[in-house]
GUPA-166068 format. One line per field, with one value per residue (C-alpha): residue in three letters; chain; x, y, z. Coordinates in nm, 4 decimals. Layout:
<nodes>
aa: (ala  ...)
ch: (A  ...)
X: (X  ...)
Y: (Y  ...)
Z: (Z  ...)
</nodes>
This chain:
<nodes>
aa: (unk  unk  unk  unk  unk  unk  unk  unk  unk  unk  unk  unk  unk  unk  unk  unk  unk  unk  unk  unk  unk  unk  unk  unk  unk  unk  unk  unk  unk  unk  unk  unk  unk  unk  unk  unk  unk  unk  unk  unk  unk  unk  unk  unk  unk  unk  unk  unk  unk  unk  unk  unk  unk  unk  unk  unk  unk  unk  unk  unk  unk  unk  unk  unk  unk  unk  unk  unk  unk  unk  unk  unk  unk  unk  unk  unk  unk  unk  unk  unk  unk  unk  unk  unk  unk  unk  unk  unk  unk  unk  unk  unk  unk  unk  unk  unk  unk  unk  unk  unk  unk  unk  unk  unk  unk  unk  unk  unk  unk  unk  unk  unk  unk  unk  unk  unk  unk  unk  unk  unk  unk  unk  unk  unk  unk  unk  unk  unk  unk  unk  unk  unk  unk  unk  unk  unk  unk  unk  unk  unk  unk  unk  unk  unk  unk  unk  unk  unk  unk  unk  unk  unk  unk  unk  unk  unk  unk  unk  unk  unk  unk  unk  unk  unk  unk  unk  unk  unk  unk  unk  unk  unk  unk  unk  unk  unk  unk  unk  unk  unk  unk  unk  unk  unk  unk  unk  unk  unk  unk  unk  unk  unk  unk  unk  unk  unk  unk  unk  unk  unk  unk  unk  unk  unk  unk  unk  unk  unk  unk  unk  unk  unk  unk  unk  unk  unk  unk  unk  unk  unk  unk  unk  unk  unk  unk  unk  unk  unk  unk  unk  unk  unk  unk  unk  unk  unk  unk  unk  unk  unk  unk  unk  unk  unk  unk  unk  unk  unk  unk  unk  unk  unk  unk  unk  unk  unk  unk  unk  unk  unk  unk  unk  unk  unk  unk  unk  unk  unk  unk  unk  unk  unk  unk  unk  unk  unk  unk  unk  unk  unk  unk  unk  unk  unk  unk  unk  unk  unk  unk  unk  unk  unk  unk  unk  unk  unk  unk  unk  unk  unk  unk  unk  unk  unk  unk  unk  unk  unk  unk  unk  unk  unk  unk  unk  unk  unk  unk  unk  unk  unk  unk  unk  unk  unk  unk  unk  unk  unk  unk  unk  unk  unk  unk  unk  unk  unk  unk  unk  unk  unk  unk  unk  unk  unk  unk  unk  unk  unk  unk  unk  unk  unk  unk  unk  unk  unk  unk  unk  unk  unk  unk  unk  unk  unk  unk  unk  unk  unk  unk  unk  unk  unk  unk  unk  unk  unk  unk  unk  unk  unk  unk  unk  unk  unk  unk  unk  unk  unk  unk  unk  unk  unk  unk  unk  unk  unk  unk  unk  unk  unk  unk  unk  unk  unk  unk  unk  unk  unk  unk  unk  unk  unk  unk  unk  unk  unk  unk  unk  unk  unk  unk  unk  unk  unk  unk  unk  unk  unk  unk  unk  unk  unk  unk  unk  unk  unk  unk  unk  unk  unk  unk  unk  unk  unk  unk  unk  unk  unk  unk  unk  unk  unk  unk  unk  unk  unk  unk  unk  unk  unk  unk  unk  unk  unk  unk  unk  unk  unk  unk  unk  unk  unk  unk  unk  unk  unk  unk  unk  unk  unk  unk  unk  unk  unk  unk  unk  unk  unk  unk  unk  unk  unk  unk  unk  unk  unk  unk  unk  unk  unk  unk  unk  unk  unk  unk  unk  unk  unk  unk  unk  unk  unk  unk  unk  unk  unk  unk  unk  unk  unk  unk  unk  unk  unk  unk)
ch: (A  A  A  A  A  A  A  A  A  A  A  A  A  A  A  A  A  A  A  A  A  A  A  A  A  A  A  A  A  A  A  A  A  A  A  A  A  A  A  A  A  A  A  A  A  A  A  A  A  A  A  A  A  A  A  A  A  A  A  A  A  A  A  A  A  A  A  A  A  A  A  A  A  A  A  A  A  A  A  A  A  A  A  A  A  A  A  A  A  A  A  A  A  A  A  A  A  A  A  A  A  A  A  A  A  A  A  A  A  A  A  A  A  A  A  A  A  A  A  A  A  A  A  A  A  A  A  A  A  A  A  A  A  A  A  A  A  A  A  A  A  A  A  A  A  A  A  A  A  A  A  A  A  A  A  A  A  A  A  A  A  A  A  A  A  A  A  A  A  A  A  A  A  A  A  A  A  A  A  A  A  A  A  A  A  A  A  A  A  A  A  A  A  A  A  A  A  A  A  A  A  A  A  A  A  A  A  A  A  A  A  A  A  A  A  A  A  A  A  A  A  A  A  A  A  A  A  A  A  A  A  A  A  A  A  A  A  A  A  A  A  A  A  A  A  A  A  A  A  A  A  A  A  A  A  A  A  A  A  A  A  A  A  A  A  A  A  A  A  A  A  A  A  A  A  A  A  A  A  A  A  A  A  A  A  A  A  A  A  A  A  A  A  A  A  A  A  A  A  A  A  A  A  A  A  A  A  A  A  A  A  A  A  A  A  A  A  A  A  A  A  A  A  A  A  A  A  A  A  A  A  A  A  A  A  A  A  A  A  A  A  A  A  A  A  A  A  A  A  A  A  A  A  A  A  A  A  A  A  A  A  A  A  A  A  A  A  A  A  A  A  A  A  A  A  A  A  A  A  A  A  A  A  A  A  A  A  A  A  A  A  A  A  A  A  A  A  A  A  A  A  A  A  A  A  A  A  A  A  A  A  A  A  A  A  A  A  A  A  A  A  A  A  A  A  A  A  A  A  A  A  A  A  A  A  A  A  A  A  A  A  A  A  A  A  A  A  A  A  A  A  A  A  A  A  A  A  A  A  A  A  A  A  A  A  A  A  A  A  A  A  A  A  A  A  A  A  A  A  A  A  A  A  A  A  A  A  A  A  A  A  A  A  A  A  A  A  A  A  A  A  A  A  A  A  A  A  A  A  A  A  A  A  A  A  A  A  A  A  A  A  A  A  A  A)
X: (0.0000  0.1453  0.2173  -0.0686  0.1099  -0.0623  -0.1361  0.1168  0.3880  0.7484  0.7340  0.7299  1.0784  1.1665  1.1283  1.4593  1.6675  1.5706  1.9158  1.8635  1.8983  1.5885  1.6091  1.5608  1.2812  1.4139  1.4857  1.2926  1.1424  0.8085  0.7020  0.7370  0.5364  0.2189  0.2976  0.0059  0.1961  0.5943  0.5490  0.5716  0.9525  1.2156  1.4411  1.7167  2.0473  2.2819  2.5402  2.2924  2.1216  2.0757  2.1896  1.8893  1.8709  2.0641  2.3735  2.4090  2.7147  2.7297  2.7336  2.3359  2.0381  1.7478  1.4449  1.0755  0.7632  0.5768  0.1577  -0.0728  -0.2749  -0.0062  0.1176  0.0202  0.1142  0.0125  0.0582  0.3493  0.5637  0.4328  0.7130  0.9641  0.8674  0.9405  1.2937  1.2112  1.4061  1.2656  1.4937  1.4355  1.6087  1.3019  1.1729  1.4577  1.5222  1.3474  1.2008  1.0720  1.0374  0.6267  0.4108  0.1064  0.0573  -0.2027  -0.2783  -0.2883  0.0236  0.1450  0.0282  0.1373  0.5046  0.4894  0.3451  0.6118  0.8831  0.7637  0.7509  0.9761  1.1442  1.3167  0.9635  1.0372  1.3053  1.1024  1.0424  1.4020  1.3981  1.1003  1.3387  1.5420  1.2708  0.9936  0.6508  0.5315  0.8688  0.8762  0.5210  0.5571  0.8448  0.7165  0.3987  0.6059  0.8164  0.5600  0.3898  0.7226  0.8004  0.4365  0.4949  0.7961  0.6620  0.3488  0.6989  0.8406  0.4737  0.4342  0.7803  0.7571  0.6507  0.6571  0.4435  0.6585  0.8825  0.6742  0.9795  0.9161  1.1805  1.1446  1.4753  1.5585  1.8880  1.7809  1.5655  1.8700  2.0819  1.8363  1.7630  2.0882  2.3373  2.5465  2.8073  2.6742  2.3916  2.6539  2.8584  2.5322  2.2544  2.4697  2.5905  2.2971  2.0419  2.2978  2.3133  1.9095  1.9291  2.1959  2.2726  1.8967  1.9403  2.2344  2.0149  1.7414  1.9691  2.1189  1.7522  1.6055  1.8970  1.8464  1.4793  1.5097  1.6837  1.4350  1.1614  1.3600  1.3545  1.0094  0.9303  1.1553  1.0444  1.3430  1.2598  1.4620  1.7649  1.9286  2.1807  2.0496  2.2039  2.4486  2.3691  2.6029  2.4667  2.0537  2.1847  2.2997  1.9801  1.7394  2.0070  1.9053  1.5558  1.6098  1.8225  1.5732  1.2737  1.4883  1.4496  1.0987  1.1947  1.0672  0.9124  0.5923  0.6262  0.6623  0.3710  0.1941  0.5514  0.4805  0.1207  0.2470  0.5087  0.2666  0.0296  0.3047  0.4343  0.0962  0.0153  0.3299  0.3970  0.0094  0.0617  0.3968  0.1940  -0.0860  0.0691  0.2570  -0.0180  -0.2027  0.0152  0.0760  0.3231  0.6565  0.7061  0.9246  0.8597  0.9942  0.9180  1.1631  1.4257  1.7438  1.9808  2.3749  2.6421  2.7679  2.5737  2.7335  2.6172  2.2474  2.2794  2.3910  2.1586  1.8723  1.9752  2.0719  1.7203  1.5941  1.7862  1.5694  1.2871  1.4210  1.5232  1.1699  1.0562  1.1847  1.1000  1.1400  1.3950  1.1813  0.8490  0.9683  1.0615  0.7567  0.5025  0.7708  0.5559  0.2193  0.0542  0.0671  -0.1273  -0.3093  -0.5888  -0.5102  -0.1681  0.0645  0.0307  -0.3419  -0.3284  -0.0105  -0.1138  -0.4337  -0.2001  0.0490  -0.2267  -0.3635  -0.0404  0.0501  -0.2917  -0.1997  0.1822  0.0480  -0.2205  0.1075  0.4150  0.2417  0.0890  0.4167  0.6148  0.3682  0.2704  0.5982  0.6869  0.4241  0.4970  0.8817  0.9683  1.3776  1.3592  1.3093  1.6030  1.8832  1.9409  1.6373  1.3594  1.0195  1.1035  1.3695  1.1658  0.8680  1.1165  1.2629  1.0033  0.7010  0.8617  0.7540  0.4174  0.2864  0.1657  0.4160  0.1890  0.1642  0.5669  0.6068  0.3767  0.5563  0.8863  0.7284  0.5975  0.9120  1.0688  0.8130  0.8377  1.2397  1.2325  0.9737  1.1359  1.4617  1.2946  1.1777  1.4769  1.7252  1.5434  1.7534  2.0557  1.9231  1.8665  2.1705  2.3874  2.1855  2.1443  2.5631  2.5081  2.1692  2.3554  2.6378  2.5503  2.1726  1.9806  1.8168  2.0408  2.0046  1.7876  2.1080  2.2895  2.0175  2.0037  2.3746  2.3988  2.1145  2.2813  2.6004  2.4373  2.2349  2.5872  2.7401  2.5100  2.5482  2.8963  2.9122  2.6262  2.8702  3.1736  2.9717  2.6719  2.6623  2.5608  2.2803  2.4314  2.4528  2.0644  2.1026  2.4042  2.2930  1.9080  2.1159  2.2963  1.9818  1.7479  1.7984  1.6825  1.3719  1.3370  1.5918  1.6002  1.2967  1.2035  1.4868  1.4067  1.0459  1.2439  1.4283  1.1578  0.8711  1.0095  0.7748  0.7471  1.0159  0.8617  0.5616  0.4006  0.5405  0.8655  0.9341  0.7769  1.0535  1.3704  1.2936  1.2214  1.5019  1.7498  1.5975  1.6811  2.0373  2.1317  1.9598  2.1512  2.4614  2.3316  2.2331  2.5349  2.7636  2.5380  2.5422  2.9271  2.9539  2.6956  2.9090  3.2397  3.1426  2.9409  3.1323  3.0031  3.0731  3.2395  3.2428  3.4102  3.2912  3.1235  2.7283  2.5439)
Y: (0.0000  0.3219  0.6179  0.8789  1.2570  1.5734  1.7990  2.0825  1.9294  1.7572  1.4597  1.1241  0.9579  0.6599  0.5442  0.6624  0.3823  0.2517  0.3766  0.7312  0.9547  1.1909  1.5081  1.7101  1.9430  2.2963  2.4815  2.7825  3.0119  2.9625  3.2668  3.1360  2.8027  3.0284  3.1915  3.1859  3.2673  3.2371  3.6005  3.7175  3.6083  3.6851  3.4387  3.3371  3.3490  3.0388  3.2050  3.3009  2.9152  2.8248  2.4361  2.2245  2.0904  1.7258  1.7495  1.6974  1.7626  2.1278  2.1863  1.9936  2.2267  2.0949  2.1533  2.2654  2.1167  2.4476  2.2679  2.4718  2.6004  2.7958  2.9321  3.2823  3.2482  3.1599  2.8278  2.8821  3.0400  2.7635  2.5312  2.7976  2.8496  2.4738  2.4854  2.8082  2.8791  3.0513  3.3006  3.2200  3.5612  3.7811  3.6404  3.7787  4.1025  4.3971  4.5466  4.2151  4.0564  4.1171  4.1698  4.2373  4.5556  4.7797  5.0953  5.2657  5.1691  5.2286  5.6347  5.6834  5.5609  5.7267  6.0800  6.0471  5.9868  6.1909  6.5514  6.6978  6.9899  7.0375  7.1749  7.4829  7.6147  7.6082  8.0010  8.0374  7.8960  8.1613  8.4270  8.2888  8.2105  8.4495  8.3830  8.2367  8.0312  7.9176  7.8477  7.6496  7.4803  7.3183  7.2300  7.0117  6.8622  6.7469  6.6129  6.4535  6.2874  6.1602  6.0086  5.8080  5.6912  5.5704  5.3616  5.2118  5.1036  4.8826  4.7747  4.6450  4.2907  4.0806  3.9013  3.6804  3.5787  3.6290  3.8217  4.0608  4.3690  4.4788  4.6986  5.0431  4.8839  4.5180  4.6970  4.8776  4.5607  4.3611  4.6532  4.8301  4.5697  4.5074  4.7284  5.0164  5.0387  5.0700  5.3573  5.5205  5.4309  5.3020  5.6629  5.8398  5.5573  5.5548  5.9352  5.9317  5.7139  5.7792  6.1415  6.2188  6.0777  6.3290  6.6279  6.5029  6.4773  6.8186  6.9239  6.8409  6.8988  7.2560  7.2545  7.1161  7.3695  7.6197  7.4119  7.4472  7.8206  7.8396  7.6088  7.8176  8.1376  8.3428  8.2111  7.8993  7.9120  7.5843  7.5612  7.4778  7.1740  7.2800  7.2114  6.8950  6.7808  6.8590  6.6544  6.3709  6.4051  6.3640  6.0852  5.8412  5.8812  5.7839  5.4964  5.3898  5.4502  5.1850  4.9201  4.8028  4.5578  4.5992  4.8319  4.7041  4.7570  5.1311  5.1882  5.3404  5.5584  5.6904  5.7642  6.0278  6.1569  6.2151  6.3858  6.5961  6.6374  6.8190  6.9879  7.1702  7.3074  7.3820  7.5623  7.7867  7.9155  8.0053  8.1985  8.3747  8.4624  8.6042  8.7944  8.9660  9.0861  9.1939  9.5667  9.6420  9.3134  9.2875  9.0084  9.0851  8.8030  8.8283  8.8868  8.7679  9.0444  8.8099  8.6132  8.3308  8.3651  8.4344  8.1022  7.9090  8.0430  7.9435  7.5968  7.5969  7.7087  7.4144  7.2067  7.3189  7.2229  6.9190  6.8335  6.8775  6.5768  6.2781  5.9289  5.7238  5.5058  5.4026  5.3305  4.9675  4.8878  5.0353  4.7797  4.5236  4.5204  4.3845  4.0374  3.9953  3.7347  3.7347  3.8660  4.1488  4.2524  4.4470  4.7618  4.8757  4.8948  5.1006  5.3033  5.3947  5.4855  5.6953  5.9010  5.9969  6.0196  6.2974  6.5045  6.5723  6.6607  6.9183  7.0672  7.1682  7.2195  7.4587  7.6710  7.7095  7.8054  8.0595  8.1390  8.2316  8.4088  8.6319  8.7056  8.7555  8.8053  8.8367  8.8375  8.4960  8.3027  8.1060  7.8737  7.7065  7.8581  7.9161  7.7813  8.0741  8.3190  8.2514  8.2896  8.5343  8.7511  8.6720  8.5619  8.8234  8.9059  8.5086  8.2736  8.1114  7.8164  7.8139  7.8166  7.5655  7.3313  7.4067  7.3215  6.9874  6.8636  6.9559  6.7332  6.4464  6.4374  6.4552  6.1404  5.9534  6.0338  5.8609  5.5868  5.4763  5.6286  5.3997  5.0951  5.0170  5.0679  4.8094  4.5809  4.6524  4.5605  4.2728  4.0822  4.0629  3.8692  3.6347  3.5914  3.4082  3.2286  3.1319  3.2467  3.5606  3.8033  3.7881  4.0656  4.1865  4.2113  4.3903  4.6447  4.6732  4.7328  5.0290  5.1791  5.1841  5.2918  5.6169  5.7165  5.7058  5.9899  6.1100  6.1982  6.3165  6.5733  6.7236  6.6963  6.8696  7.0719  7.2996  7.0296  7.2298  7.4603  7.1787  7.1718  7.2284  7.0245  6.7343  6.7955  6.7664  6.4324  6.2689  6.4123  6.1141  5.8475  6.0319  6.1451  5.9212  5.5626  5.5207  5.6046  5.3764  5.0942  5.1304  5.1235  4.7827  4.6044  4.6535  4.7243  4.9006  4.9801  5.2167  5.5161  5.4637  5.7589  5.5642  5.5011  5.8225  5.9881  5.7599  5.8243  6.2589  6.1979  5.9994  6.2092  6.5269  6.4016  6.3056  6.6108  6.8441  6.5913  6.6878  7.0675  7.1185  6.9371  7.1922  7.4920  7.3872  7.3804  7.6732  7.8701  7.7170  7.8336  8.1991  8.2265  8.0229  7.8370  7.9075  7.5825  7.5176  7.1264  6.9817  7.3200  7.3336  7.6741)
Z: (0.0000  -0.0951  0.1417  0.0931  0.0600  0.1842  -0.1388  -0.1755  0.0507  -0.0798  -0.3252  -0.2157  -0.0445  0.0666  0.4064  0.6459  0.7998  1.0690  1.2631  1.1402  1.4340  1.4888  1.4599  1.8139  1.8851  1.9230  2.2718  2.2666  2.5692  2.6362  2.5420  2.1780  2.2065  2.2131  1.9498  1.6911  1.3790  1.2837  1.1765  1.5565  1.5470  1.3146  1.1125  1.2620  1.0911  1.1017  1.2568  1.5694  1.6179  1.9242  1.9950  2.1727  2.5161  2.4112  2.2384  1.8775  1.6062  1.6042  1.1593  1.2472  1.1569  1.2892  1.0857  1.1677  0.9552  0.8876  0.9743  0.7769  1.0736  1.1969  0.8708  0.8504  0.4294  0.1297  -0.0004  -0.2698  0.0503  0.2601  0.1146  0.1890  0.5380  0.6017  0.7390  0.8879  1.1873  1.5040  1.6875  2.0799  2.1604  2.0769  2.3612  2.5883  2.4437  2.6168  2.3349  2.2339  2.5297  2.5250  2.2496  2.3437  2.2887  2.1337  1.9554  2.2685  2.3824  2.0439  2.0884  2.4133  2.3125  1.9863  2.1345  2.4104  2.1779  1.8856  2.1262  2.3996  2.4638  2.1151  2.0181  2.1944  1.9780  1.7061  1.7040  1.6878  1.3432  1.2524  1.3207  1.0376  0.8159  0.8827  0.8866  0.5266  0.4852  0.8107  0.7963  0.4691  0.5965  0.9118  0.7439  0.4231  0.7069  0.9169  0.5583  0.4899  0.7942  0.8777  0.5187  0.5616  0.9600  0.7270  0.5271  0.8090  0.9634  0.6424  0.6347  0.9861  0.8575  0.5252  0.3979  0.1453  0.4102  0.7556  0.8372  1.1153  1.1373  1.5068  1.4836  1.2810  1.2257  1.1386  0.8959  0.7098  0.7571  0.5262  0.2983  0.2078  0.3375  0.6531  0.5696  0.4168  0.7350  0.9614  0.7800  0.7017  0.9714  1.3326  1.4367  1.3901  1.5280  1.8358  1.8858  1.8679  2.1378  2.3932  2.2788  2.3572  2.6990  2.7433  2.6007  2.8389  3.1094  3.0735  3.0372  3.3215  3.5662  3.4412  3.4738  3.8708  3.9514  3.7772  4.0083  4.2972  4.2693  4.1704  4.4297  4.7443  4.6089  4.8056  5.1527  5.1967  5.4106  5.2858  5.0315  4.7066  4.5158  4.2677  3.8904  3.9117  4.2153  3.9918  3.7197  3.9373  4.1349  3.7960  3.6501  3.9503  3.9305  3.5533  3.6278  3.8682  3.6430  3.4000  3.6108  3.4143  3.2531  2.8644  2.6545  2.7093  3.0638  3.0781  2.8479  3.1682  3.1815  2.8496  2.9311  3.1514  2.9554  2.6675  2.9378  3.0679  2.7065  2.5741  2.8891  2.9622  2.5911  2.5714  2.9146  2.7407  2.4348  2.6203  2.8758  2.5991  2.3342  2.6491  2.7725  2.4537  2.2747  2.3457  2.3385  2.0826  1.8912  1.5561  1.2983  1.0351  0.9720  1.0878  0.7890  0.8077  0.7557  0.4268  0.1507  0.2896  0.6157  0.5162  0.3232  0.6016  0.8459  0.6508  0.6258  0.9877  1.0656  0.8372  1.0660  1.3825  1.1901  1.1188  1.4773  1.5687  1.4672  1.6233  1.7383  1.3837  1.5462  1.7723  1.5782  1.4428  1.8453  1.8936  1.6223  1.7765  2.0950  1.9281  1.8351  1.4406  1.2094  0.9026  0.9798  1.2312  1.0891  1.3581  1.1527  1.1234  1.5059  1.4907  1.2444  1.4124  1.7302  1.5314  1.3666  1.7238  1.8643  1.5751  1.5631  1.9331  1.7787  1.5402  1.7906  1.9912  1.7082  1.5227  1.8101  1.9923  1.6890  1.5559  1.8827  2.0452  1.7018  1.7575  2.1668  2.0853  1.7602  1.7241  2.0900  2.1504  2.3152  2.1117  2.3754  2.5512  2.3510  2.5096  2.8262  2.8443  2.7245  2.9288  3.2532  3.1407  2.9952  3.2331  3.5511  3.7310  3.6157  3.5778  3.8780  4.0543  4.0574  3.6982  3.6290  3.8700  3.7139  3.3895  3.5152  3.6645  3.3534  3.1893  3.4738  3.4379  3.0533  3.0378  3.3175  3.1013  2.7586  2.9038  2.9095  2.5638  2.4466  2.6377  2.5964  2.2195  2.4216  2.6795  2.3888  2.2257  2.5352  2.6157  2.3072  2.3005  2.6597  2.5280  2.1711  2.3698  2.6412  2.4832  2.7800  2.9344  3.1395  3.4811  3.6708  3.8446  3.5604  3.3611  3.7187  3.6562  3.2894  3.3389  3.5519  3.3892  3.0786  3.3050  3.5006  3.1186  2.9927  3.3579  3.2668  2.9313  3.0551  3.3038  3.0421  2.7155  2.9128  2.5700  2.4001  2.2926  2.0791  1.8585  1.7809  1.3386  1.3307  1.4864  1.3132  0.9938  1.1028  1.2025  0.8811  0.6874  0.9692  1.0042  0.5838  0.3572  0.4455  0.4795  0.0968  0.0338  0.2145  0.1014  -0.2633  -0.1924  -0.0190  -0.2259  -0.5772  -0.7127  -1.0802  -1.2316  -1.3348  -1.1522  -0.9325  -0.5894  -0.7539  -0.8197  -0.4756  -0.2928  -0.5328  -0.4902  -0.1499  -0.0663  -0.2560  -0.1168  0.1877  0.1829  -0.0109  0.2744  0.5763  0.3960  0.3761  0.7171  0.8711  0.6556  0.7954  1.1608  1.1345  0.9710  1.2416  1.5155  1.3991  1.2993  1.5834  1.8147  2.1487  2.4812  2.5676  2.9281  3.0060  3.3259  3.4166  3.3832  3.4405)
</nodes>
């Protein structure tokens, strides 16, 4: 009697020996054994396979029989899914380590991530620009970046290979190769994370002490902390904030952040536009004494702009944290999240930068924005109450951004530990590592406090995370037809994008050297 075949599966072969050895289930967590479809974990390269329980000959690959009620696929990819491979370290990783989020979570990260006190330079930019460019300008960027975060949502998964790309940097690895991501995408994916938890570090040292003196009014008779002392204070709340264990975990974190985020810049322009304006305001832009310098301002404005909008390095880690099948694809609910999390952007981006325009004109501050100039300006004349809630929520929102911002550095340093010894790290380790990793940004704070003087430069090295690669990548992965509407949005885009990184980082040099910085090592004000 011959051996019946199931339709669509391998040919018919002859029956193995009866001394062949069998081949060994896989070791995996058990988070993965409930997993409803191989699309929730990536593929796992040879060079990362993790060897079963029992010993066998190490050059052995054991196999896995994709059934057909787990296969999320079509049935021509069904065949190629066969020898599929799972990746157990998903399942140990912090930003992986818990997928069940939802488009909730999704727009509290996302809101958290995508707003902070960068906003609040925006004015400073307008001085440049004026009103109708600047106008125009932050309106096409926030058109342009909303477009390519729409990119990376869909590129998050594929559905030819059930390939799920939880990483910014996995995602350029597969798309423009090993090598050139590293040259092109490592630096600036690394400064977005730990050089934001300097800024934010520097930022809300500054802003404790602002609370503190809010807070004493003139009456207390202790010594205040000095601004070391503030940013060591806010650096160990941070560190022990990190302690959650994945980014699923500080969802209700980023809930607060996003509260704090809205309320305190809604709080800012208010207070400004009703107060009024300035006496003495002027709204003409400010014009260099050369050609040269006029050019390079403007693009060193563009590079404010720019800096504005963050948190695309973070929206694949984000999508990372849901459940994904067939039928209820990761990205509709992260979509849905990302489009509330960025009508609540634009209801406070574009009211603080025409909004402070119009209270301060030329007058508003280079360094520190409307924070500064509300201070400054209306420190006297505005509820104490009402500027120490401001500072607060500054506070709150700096502590909470940390947060989602460190957490690819946590996975970074921890997948080199689960990669070689094939199991979780410890809790004490993980406790350890944090806190290295806080006490780090600690110290470069107090070494380069001016780090803000930086703001086009460094909006011009990060541009193409946030407006390049992802036309690119969108390019590779989907191959769309050449010549085709898409194919050409992506190509102009994508070009655009690189040519203005390369613009912007050549302005913010030049506006540092003919302006100069007060550089101040180990000395924060």
């Amino acid at each position: 009697m011959g051996v019946v075949s199931e339709a669509g599966s391998e040919p018919l072969t002859p029956p193995r020996a009866a001394s062949a050895a069998v081949t060994p289930p896989i070791s995996t967590p058990p988070s993965q054994f409930h997993s409803p479809s191989l699309s929730r974990s990536p593929l796992l390269s040879s060079a990362d396979h993790i060897e079963p329980a029992n010993k066998t000959p190490k050059n052995s690959t054991p196999k896995i029989r994709t059934p057909r009620f787990i296969t999320p696929l079509g049935s021509p990819i069904r065949r190629a899914l066969q020898l599929t491979r799972l990746d157990p370290h998903d399942a140990w990783l912090p930003i992986t380590e818990s997928r069940n989020g939802n488009a909730y979570y999704a727009a509290f990260h996302t809101l958290c991530s995508g707003i902070g006190i960068q906003a609040l330079v925006l004015p400073v930019a307008f001085t440049i620009l004026g009103w109708t460019w600047g106008i125009i300008t932050l309106t096409l960027a926030f058109i342009w970046q909303l477009y390519t975060l729409y990119l990376l949502v869909q590129l998050h998964e594929s559905t030819e290979t059930g390939m799920r790309y939880s990483r910014y940097m996995q995602l350029c690895s597969v798309t423009l190769g090993e090598k050139l991501a590293k040259w092109l995408a490592l630096f600036p994916i690394m400064y977005l994370s730990g050089g934001t938890c300097v800024a934010l570090i520097i930022i809300g040292g500054q802003t404790c002490k602002m609370f503190f003196d809010v807070a004493c009014g003139g009456t207390c008779t202790a010594q205040p902390p000095t601004t070391v002392e503030w940013f060591l204070i806010f650096t160990s709340a941070a560190v022990l904030l990190s302690q959650l264990p994945n980014l699923n975990s500080i969802a209700g974190v980023s809930l607060v952040g996003a509260i704090t985020a809205f309320s305190y810049c809604t709080l800012i322009w208010v207070v400004s536009v009703v107060e009024g304006r300035m006496a003495g305001v002027s709204y003409n832009p400010v014009r260099g004494s050369t050609e040269v310098t006029r050019i390079f301002d403007v693009f060193n404005a563009l590079g404010i702009i720019a800096f504005a909008f963050r948190g695309h390095n973070l929206i694949l880690e984000i999508q990372a944290t849901m459940p994904s099948d067939e039928k209820h694809p990761s990205r509709v609910p992260m979509w849905k999240g990302v489009k509330i999390a960025y009508t609540l952007v634009a209801m406070c981006l574009f009211p603080l930068a025409i909004g402070g325009y119009w209270a301060y004109g030329q007058r508003i501050p280079k360094d520190g924005g409307m924070l500064k100039a509300l201070f400054v300006f209306h420190g006297q004349d505005t509820s104490q109450f009402i500027l120490g809630v401001t500072s607060l929520f500054v506070i709150i929102n700096a502590l909470s951004s940390f947060q989602i911002y460190a957490m690819p550095a946590f996975d970074d340093m921890e997948s080199v530990y689960v990669k070689k010894k094939k199991k979780a790290l410890p809790w004490w380790s993980r406790a350890i590592f944090r806190a290295l990793f806080g006490y780090g940004c600690f110290f470069v704070a107090v070494a380069i406090p001016f780090l803000a003087s930086f703001t086009g430069l460094v909006g011009g090295v990060a541009l193409p995370v946030t407006l390049a690669y992802p036309c690119f990548m969108w390019l590779k992965v989907k191959k769309p037809k050449v010549f085709s509407p898409i194919w050409c949005i992506n190509w102009v885009l994508g070009l655009l994008g690189m040519a203005l990184s390369g613009v912007l980082v050549a302005a913010g040099l030049y506006v540092v050297i003919d302006r100069g910085v007060e550089v101040s090592f180990f000395n924060p004000r």
